[in-house]
N, C-alpha and C positions, 0 to 999 in steps of 0.2 A: 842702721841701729834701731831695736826696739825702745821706744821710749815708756812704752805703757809700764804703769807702776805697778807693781808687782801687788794681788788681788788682798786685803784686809784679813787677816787674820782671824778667825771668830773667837767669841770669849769664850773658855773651857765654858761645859755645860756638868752641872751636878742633877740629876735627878733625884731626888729622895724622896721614895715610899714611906708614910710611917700610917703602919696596919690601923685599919680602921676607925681613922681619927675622925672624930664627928663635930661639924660645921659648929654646934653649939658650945663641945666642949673646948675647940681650940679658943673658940670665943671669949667662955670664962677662964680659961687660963690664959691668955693674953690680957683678960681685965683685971685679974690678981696678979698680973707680973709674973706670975711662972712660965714666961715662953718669951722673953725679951728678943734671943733670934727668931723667933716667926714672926713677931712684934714687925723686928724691922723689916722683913721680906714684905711682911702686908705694908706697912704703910708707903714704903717706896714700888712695890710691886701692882699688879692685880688680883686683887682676892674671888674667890668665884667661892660662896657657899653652897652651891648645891649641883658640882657635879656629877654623872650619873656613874652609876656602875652597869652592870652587864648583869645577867639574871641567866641561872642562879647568882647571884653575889657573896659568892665564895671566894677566895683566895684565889687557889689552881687558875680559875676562868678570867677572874678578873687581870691575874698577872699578866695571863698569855694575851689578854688585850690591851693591855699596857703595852706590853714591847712590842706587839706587832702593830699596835691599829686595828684589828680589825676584832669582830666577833666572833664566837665558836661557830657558825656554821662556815668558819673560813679555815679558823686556827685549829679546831678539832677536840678539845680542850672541855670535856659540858660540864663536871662538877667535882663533887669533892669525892665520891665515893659513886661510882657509874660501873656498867657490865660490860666488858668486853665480847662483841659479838662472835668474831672470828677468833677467840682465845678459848672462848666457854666460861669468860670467871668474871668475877668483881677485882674492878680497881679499885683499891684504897688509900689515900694521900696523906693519911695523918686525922681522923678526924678527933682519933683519941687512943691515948696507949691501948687502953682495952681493945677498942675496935679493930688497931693494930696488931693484938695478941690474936684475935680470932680468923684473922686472914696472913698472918702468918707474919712474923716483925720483920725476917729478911727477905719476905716477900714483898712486905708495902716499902723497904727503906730501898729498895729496886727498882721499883716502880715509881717512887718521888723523885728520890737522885738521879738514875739513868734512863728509866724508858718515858718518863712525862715529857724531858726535851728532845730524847734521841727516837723513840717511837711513836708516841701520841701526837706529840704538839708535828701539823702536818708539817711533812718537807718541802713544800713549795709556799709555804710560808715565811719570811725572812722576819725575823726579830729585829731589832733596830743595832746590837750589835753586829750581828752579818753585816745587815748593810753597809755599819760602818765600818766596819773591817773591811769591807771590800773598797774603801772608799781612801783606806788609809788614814784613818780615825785612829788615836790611839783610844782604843775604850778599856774598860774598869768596871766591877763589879762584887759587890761583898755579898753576902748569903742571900738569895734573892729562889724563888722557887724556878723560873728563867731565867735562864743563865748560856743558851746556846750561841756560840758565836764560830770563830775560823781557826781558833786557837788551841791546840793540845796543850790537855794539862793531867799528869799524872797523880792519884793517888800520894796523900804524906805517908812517911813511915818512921818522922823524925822520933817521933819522943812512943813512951810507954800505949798510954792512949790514942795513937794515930795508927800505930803498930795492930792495938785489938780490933780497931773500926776496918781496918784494912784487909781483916779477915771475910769481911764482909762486901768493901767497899774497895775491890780489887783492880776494876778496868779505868781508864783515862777517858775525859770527857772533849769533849768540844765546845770552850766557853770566850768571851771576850779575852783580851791581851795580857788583863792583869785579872786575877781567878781568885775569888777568895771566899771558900762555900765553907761554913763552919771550921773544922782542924781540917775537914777531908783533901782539900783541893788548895792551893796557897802558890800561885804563881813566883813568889820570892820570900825571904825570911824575913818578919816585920817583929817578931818579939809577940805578937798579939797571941792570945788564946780566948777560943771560945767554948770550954767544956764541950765540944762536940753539937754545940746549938743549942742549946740547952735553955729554955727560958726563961728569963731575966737578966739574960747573958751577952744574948746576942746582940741587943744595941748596943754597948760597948765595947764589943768586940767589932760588930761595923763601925763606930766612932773611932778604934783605935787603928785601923786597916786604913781607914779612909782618911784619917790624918797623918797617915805615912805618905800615901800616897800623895797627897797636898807639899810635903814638906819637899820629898824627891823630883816633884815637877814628873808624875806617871802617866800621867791621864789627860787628853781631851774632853773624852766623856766617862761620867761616873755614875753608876746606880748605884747609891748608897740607900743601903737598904735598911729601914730600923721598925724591924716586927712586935719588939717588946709592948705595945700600946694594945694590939689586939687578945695576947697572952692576957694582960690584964683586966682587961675589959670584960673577957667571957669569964674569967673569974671573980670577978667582984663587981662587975655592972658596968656597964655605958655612964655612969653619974661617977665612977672613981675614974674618969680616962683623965682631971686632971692633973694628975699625980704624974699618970704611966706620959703625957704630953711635955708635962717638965720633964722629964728625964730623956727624953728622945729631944729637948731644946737643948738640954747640955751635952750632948751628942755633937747637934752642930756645934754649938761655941765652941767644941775638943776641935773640931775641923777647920773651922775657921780661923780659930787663933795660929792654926798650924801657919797660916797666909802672913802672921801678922796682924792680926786683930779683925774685926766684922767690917770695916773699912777697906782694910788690903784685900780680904779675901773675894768684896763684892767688886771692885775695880778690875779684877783679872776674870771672875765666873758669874755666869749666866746662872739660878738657881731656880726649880720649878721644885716644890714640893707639892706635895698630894696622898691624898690616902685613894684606898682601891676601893673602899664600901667604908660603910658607918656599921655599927651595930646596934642594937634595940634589946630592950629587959627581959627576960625569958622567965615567965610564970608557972608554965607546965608543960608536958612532953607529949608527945602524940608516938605512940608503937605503931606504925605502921605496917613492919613485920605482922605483928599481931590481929591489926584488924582488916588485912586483907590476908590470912593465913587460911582462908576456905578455898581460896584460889591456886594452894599449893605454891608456897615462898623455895625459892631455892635456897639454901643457907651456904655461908662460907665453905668455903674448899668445897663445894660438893659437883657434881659434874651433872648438866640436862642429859635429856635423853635425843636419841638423833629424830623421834618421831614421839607426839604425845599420845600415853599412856595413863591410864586409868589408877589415882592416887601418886602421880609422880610431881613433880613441881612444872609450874606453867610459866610462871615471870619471877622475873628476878627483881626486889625491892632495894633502889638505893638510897637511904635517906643523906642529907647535905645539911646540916644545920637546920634552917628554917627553911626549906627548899628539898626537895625529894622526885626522883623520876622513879615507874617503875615499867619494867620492858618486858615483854611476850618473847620469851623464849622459844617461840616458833612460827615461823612464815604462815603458815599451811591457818594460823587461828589468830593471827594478828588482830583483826578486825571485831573478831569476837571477844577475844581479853581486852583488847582496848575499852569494848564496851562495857565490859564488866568491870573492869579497874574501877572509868566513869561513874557508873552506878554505885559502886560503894563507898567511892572518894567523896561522892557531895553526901551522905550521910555520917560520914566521919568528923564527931564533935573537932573546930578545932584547925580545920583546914579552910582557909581564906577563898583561895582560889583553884581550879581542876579547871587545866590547856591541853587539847591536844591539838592533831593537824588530820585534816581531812585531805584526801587525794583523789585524783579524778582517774579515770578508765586505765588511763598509762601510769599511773602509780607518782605523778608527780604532785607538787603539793598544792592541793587545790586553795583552803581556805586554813586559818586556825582558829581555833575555838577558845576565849576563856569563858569558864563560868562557876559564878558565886552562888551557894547554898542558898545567900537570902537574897541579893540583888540581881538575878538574870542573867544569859547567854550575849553573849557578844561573838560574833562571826565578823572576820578581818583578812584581806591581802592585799599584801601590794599594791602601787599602780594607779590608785581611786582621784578623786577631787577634794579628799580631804586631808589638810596637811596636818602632821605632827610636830609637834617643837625644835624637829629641826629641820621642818622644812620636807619632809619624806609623804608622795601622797601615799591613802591610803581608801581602800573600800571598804565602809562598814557596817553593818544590821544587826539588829537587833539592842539591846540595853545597853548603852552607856553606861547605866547605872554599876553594868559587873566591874568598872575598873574606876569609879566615881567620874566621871567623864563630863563632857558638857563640850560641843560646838557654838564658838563664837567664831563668826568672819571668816568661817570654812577653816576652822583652825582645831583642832584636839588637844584641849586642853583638861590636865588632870594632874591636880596636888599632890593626891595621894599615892596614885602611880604613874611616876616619872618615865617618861619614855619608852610607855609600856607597849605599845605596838610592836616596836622596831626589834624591842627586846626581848621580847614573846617568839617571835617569828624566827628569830635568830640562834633562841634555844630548842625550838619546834622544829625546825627545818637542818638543824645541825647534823652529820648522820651517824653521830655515836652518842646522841641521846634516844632517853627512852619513848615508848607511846605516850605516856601521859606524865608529866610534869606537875609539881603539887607546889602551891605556896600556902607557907601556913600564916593562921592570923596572926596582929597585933598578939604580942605575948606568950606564943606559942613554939617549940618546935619537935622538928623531928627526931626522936632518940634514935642513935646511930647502932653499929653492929653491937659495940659493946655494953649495951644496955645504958649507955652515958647519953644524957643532955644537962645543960649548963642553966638549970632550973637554980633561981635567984642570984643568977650573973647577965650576960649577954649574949648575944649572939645573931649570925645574919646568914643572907641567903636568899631572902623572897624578894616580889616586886612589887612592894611598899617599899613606897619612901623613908621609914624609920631606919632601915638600915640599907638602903642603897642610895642615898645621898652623902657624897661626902665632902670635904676640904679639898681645896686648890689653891695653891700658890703662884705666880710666875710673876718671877722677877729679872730683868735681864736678857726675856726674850723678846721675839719681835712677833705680836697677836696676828694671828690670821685674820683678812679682813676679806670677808665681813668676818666678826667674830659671834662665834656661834652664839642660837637665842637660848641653847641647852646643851653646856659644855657635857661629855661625857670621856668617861678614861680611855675610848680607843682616840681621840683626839691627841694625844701626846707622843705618841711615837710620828706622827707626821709631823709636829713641830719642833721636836728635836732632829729628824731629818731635816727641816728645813732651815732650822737653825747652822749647820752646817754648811747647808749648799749655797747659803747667801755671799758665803766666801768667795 
């Protein structure tokens, strides 16, 4: 007879994202009382204020390292509005209706919905769904930009509105077990409606999903997803998030009380909140199109040519927020536009920092470069005797000063830019980003296609710290030990893996 007792159950686990919540503002709203559920997460939990994002620190990139762990030279994923080399086009994710108009609406609502997870984000990459899907996790997920897992789930065609979007939104995805992406995709019928995503909408329509789910016993694991915080943020500033923060804390309580109250709900699950990036005040716009237009911009819908031509376009500009690549649209002068980009980007008022990557004789990546207009070059790879905040060594010359830097005790450390080695190298070395990489400064960013930037609101994307620090929660899990000296967001998909496997 076997006597061994049969392996411990683990506590459901809740993930939830709330977009761009910043370490300071959860703070004052936890000290006015408007956050009494992340109140309690922190003080029975571990708070982490300043874990890292991925750079760009955009949404798109940060998601895909969230669920996978790892960075875009793994996941594939580089920014919010990038060229596809082997298509001939711009991807664009949403950066704004407009932007959206100019590359065509049912062309970007295809390329967020169905080719970000099913084409871009690589295939040998496993999201933390797969995994658990493979593992026989029940997993769950409400509107979340990743969403890939083992599960078919067709298009709705219930009501009026599910019917129009379906004109559009025609093929069936492959997502976690329980699917719940705006009206379009809805594993079972909850009553919930989300205006089709629409924003101000969609936290309560993830609250209202996710406390279905809660009450039917759905899920093991849940990415409850509540984006309404970054919506408001780029529209009225990183100083109103805590308004858009209460409202994503009454989200949990709709979820929780589902359990029977903050009590019952924390006895049964494990909960890790977090945001993916912070955001920063946005003062003015930098056209980028504009002042690198001597170089020949390719523009929306327009097609390269197969060999360059005299007065044709040379590179294609993507601006990301406060973050922008732009790429040489031909092999044959890569080196040459590279350098030309370079030379115009550091006289461009307005731009913080211009990275690229140097390669050696075999074309692989030798060194990367950042450098600031007024503090100096810095050259970095891998491999060196100097280590960075977590522990990664690294080889480096030249100015510290481009990324405010300083070695203590053979250590790299830097306030201002957080983990900025690992996450330079990781945007630089990716191989569906561009030659050169642009972060803009403090207060600045990049207007995107459609002439829009979020001038006297917020917004992120670079490698400062203003907006790639964000909020961490964990409550319920069990801390990797050691635990890291610079938590960052690809850290959470191997802890909710291994929250499972300790069963």
């Amino acid at each position: 007879m076997d006597r061994r007792l049969p392996s411990p159950r683990p506590a459901k686990l809740v993930l939830c994202v709330i977009d761009a919540m910043a370490p300071a503002m959860l703070e004052r709203a936890v000290a006015a009382g408007a956050a009494p559920m992340l109140e309690r997460l922190m003080q029975g939990g571990r708070y982490v204020p300043d874990c890292v994002a991925a750079f760009p620190s955009v949404t798109p990139v940060c998601a895909a390292s969230i669920v996978t762990g790892l960075a875009q030279d793994e996941h594939r994923i580089p920014a919010m509005n990038w060229f596809h080399r082997e298509e001939d086009r711009y991807i664009e994710y949403g950066s704004s209706f407009r932007s959206a108009q100019r590359f065509g609406i049912a062309r970007q609502l295809t390329d967020t919905v169905y080719n970000m997870n099913r084409a871009h984000l690589a295939e040998e990459t496993l999201t933390v769904f797969e995994s658990l899907d493979d593992a026989g996790v029940r997993t769950a997920g409400t509107t979340y930009l990743m969403y890939r897992g083992r599960y078919r789930h067709e298009p709705q065609r219930d009501t009026a509105l599910t019917r129009v979007a379906a004109t559009l939104m025609r093929h069936p995805v492959m997502g976690p077990r329980e699917l719940f992406y705006a009206d379009i995709f809805a594993s079972r019928r909850t009553g919930c409606r989300s205006g089709l995503g629409m924003p101000g909408v969609r936290d309560r329509h993830s609250g209202c999903v996710s406390s279905y789910l809660v009450e039917h016993d759905l899920f093991d694991f849940l990415l409850l997803s509540l984006p309404d915080n970054d919506w408001y943020s780029h529209k009225r500033g990183p100083e109103a998030q805590v308004h858009s923060i209460a409202q994503a804390d009454l989200q949990l309580a709709r979820v929780m009380n589902a359990a029977g109250g903050v009590e019952e709900f924390l006895s049964e699950h494990a909960v890790i909140v977090m945001a993916d990036h912070s955001q920063a005040p946005v003062l003015g716009a930098i056209a980028l199109q504009d002042d690198l237009a001597e170089l020949g911009v390719l523009g929306p819908g327009a097609r390269s040519s197969d060999e360059p031509r005299e007065d044709e376009p040379r590179i294609a500009v993507c601006p990301s927020q406060r973050a922008a690549m732009v790429y040489a649209l031909h092999e044959s002068e890569r080196d040459a536009m590279r350098a030309s980009v370079v030379a115009l980007a550091l006289g461009i008022a307005g731009i913080d920092l211009v990275l690229w990557l140097e390669r050696d004789a075999h074309d692989a990546p030798r060194e990367g470069v950042i450098s600031s207009p007024l503090r100096g070059e810095l050259r970095f790879a891998p491999g060196g005797s100097v280590l960075d905040s977590r522990g990664r060594g690294w080889s480096v010359e030249g100015e510290l000063a481009a990324i405010e830097a300083r070695i203590e005790d053979g250590r790299l450390l830097s306030e201002a830019y957080p983990d900025a080695l690992s996450r330079a190298w990781s945007a630089l070395t990716c191989p569906t980003s561009g030659e050169v990489l642009l972060s803009a400064a403090p207060g600045q960013e990049f207007m995107d296609w459609g002439r829009q930037a979020h001038v006297g609101g917020g917004s992120h994307g670079s490698l400062h710290a203003s907006d790639s620090l964000g909020a961490l929660i964990l409550h319920g899990v069990e801390l990797p030990d050691p635990e890291p000296a610079q938590w960052a967001i690809r850290d959470i998909a191997p802890l909710v893996l291994a929250h499972f496997a300790a069963a």
